[in-house]
N, CA, C and O of each residue as an XYZ file, in Angstrom:
412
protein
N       7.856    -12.027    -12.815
C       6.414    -11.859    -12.720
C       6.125    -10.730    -11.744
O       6.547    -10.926    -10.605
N       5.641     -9.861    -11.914
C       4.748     -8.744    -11.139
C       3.770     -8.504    -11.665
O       3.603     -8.791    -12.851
N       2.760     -7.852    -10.858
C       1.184     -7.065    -10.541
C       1.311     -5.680    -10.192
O       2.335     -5.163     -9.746
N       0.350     -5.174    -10.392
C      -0.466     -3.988    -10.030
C      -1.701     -4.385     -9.534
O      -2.568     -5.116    -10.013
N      -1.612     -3.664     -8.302
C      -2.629     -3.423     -7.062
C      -2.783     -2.608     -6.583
O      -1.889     -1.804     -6.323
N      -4.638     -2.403     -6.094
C      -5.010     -1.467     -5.399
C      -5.340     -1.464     -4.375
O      -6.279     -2.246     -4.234
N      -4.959     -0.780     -3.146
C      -5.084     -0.900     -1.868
C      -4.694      0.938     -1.243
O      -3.751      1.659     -1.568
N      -5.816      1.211     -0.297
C      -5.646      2.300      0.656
C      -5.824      3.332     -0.518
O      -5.109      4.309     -0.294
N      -6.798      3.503     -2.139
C      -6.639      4.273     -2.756
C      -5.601      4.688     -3.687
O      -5.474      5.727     -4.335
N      -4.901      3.659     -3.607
C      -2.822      4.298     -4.621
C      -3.423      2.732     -5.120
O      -4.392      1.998     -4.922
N      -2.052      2.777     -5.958
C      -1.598      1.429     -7.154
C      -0.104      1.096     -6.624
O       0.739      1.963     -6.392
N       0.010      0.276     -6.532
C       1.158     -0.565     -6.122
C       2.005     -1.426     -7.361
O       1.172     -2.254     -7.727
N       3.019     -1.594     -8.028
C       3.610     -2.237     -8.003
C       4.320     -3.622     -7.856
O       5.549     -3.568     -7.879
N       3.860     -4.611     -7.739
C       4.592     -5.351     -6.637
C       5.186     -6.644     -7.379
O       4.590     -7.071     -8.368
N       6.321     -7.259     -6.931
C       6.663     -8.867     -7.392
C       7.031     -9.663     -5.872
O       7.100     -9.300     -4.697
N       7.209    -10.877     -6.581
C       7.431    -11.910     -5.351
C       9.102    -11.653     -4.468
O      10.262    -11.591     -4.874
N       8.527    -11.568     -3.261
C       9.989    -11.114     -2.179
C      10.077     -9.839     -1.872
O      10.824     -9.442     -0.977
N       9.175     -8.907     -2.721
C       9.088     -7.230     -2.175
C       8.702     -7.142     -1.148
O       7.938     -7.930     -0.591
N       9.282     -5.914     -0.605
C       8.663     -5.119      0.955
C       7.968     -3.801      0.546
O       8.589     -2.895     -0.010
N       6.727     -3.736      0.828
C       6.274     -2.186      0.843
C       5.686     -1.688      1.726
O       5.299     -2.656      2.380
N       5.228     -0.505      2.371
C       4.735      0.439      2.964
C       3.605      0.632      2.414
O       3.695      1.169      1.310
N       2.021      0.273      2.951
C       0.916      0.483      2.415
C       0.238      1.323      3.557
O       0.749      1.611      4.640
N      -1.125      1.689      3.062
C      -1.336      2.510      4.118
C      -2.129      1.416      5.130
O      -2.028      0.209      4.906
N      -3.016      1.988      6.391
C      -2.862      0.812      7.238
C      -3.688     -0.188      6.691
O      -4.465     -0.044      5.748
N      -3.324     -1.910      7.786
C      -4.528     -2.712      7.326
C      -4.442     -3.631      8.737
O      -3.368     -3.692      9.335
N      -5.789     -4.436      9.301
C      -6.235     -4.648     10.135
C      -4.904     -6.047     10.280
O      -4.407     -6.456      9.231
N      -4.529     -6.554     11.404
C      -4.349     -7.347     11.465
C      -2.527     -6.854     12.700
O      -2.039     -5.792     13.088
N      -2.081     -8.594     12.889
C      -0.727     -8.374     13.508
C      -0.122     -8.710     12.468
O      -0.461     -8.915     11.303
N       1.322     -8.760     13.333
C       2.493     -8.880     12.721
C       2.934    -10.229     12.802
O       3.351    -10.605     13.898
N       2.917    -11.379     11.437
C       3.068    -12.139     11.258
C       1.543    -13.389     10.422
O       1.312    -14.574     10.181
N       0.785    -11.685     10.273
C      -0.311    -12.530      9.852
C      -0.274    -12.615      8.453
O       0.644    -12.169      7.765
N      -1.712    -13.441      7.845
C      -1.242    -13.264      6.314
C      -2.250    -12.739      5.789
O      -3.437    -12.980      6.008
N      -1.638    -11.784      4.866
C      -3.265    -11.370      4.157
C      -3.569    -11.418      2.605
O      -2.545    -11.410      1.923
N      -4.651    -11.463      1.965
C      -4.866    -11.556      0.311
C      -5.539    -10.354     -0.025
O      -6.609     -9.925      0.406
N      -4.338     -9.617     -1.304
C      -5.115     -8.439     -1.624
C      -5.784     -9.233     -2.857
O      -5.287    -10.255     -3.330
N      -7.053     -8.596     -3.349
C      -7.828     -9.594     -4.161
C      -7.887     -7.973     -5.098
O      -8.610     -8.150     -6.079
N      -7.480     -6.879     -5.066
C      -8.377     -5.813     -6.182
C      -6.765     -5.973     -6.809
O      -5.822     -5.339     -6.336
N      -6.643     -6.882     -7.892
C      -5.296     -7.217     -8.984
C      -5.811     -6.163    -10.096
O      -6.964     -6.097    -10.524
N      -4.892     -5.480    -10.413
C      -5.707     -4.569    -11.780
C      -4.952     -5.258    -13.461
O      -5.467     -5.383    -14.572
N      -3.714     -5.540    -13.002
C      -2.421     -6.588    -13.724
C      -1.608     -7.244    -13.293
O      -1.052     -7.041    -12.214
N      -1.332     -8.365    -14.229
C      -0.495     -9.384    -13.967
C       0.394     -9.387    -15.415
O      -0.046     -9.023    -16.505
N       1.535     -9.811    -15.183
C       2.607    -10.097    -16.042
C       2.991    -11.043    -15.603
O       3.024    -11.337    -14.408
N       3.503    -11.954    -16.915
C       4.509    -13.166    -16.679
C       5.820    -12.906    -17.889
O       5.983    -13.666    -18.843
N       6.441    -12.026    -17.692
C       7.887    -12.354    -19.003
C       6.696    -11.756    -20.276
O       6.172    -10.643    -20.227
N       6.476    -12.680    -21.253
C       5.443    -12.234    -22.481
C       4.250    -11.754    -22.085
O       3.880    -10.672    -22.541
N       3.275    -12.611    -20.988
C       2.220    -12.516    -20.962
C       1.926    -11.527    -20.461
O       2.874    -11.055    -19.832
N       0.820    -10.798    -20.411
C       0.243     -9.618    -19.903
C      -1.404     -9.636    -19.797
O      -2.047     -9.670    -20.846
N      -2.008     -9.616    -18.661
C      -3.218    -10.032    -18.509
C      -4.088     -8.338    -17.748
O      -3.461     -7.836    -16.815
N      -4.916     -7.885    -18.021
C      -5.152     -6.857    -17.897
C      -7.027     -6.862    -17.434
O      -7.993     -7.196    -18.120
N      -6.954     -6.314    -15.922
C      -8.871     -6.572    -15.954
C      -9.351     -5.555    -16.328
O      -8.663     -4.763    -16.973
N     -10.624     -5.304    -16.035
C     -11.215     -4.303    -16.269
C     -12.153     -3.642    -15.603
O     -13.010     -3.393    -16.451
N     -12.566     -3.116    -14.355
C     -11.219     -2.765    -13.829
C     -10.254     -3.711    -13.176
O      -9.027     -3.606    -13.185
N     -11.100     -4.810    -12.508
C     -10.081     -5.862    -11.785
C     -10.137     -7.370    -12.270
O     -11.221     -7.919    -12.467
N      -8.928     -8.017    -12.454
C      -9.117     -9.074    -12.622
C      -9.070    -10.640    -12.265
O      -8.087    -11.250    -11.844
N     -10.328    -11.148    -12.521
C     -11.084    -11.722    -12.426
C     -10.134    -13.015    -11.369
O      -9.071    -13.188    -11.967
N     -10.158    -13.741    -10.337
C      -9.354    -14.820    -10.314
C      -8.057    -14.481     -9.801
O      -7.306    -15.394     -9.457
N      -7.745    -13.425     -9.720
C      -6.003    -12.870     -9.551
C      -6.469    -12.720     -7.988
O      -7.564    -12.467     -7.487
N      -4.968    -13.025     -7.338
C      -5.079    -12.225     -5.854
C      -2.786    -12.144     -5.384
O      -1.699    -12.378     -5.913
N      -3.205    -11.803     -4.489
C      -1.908    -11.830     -4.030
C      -1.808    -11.875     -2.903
O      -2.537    -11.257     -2.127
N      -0.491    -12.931     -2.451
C      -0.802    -13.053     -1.068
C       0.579    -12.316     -0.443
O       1.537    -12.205     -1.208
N       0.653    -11.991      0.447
C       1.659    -11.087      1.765
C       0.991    -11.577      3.015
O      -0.166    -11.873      3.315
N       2.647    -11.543      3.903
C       2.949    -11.707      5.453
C       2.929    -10.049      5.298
O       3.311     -9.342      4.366
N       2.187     -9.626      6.896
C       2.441     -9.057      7.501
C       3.762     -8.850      8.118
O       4.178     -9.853      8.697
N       4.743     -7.543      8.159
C       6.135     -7.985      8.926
C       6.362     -6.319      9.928
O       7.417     -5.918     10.419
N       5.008     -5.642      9.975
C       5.598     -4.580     10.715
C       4.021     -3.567     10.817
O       3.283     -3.608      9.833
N       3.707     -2.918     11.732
C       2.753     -2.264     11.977
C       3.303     -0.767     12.505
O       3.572     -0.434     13.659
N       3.371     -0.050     11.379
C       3.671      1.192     12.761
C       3.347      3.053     12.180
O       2.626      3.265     11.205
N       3.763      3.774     12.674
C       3.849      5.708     12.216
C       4.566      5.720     11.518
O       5.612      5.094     11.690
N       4.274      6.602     10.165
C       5.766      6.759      9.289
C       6.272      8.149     10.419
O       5.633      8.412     11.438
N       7.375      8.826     10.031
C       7.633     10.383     10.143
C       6.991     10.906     10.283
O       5.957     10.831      9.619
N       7.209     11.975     11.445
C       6.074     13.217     11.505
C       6.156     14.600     10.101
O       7.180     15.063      9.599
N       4.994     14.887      9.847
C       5.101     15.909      9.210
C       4.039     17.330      9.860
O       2.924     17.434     10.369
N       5.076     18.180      9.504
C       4.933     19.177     10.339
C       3.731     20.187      9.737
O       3.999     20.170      8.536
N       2.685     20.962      9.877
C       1.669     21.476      9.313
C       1.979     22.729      9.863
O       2.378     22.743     11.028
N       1.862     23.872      9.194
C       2.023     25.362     10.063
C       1.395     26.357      9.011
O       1.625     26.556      7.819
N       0.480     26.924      9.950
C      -0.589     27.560      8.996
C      -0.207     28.980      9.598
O       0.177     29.120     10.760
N      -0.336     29.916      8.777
C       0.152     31.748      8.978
C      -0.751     32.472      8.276
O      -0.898     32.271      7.071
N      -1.326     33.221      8.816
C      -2.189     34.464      8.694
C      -1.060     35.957      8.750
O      -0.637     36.357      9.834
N      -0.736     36.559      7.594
C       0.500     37.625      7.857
C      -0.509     39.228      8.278
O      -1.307     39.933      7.660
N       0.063     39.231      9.580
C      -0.477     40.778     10.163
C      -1.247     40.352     11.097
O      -1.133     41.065     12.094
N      -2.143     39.327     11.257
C      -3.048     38.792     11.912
C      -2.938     38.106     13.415
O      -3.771     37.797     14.268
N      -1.477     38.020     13.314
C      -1.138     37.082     14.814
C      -1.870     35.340     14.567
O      -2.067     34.544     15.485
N      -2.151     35.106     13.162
C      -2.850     33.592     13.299
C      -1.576     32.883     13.320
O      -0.700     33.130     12.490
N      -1.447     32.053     14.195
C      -0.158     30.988     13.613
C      -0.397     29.761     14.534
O      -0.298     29.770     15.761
N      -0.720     28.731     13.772
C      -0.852     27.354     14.006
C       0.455     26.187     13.419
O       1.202     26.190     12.441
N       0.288     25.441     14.354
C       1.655     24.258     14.076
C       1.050     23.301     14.938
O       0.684     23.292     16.113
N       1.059     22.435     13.915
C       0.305     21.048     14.052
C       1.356     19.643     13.663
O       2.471     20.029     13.310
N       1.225     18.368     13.665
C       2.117     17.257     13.086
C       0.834     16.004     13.451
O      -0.127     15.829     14.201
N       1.764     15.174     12.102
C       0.927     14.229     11.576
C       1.555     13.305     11.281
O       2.366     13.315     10.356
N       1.248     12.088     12.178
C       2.153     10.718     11.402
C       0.889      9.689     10.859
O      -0.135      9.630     11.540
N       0.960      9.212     10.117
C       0.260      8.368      9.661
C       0.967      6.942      9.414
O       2.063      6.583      8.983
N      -0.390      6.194      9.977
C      -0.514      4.726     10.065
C       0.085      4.401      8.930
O       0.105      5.133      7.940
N       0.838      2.795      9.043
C       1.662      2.205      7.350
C       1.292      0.931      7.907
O       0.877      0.759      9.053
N       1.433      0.217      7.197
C       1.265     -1.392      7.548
C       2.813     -2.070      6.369
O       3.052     -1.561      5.274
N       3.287     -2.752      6.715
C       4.549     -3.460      6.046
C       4.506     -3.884      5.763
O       4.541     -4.562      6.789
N       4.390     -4.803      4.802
C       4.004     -5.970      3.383
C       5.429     -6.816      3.176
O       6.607     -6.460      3.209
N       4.967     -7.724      3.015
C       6.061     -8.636      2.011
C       5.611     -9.112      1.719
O       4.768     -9.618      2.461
N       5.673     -9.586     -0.048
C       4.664    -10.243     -1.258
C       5.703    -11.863     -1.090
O       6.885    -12.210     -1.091
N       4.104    -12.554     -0.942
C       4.829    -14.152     -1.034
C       4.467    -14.731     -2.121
O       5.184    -15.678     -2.445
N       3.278    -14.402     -3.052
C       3.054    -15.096     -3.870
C       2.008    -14.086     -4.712
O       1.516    -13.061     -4.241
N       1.781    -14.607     -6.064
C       1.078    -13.443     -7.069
C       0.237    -14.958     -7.629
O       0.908    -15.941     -7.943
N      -0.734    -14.963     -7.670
C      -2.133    -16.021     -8.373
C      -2.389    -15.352     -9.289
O      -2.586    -14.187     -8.946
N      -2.526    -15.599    -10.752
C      -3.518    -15.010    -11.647
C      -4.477    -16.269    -12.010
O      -5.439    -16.115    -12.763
């Protein structure tokens, strides 16, 4: 059984016992949270599909990690000009593990 979910703007993937990297979400580490925007659910045959979301579905995840992915490096060049900027950017992730899928 897996879903598709939307969270932080992307589509996710997900089945029961996965770990993912979402972008951030409020809370600690060890809390629990319900994503409720389900777009699909599968069971083996079944296939249940909202429109856009459906109706009754949610999914639940532990929190297991709060933190920066990697820095990424930004460097902007102006040629002849002497412009040269270098900047870095880590962005917030929040850590998921799927405990259970409701349709």
């Amino acid at each position: 059984m897996y879903a598709i979910i939307r969270t932080g703007g992307k589509q996710y993937q997900v089945e029961s016992g996965a770990r993912l990297r979402i972008e951030k979400l409020d809370g600690n580490v060890g809390d629990k949270v319900e994503l409720i925007d389900v777009l699909m659910v599968t069971d083996g045959e079944e296939v249940k599909v909202g429109q856009p979301l459906l109706a009754g579905a949610k999914v639940t995840a532990t929190i297991v990690e709060q933190g920066k992915a990697k820095k990424v490096v930004v460097f902007k060049k102006k040629r002849r000009k002497g412009y040269r900027v270098k900047n870095g950017h880590r962005q917030m992730f929040t850590g998921l593990e799927i405990n259970e899928i409701s349709a």
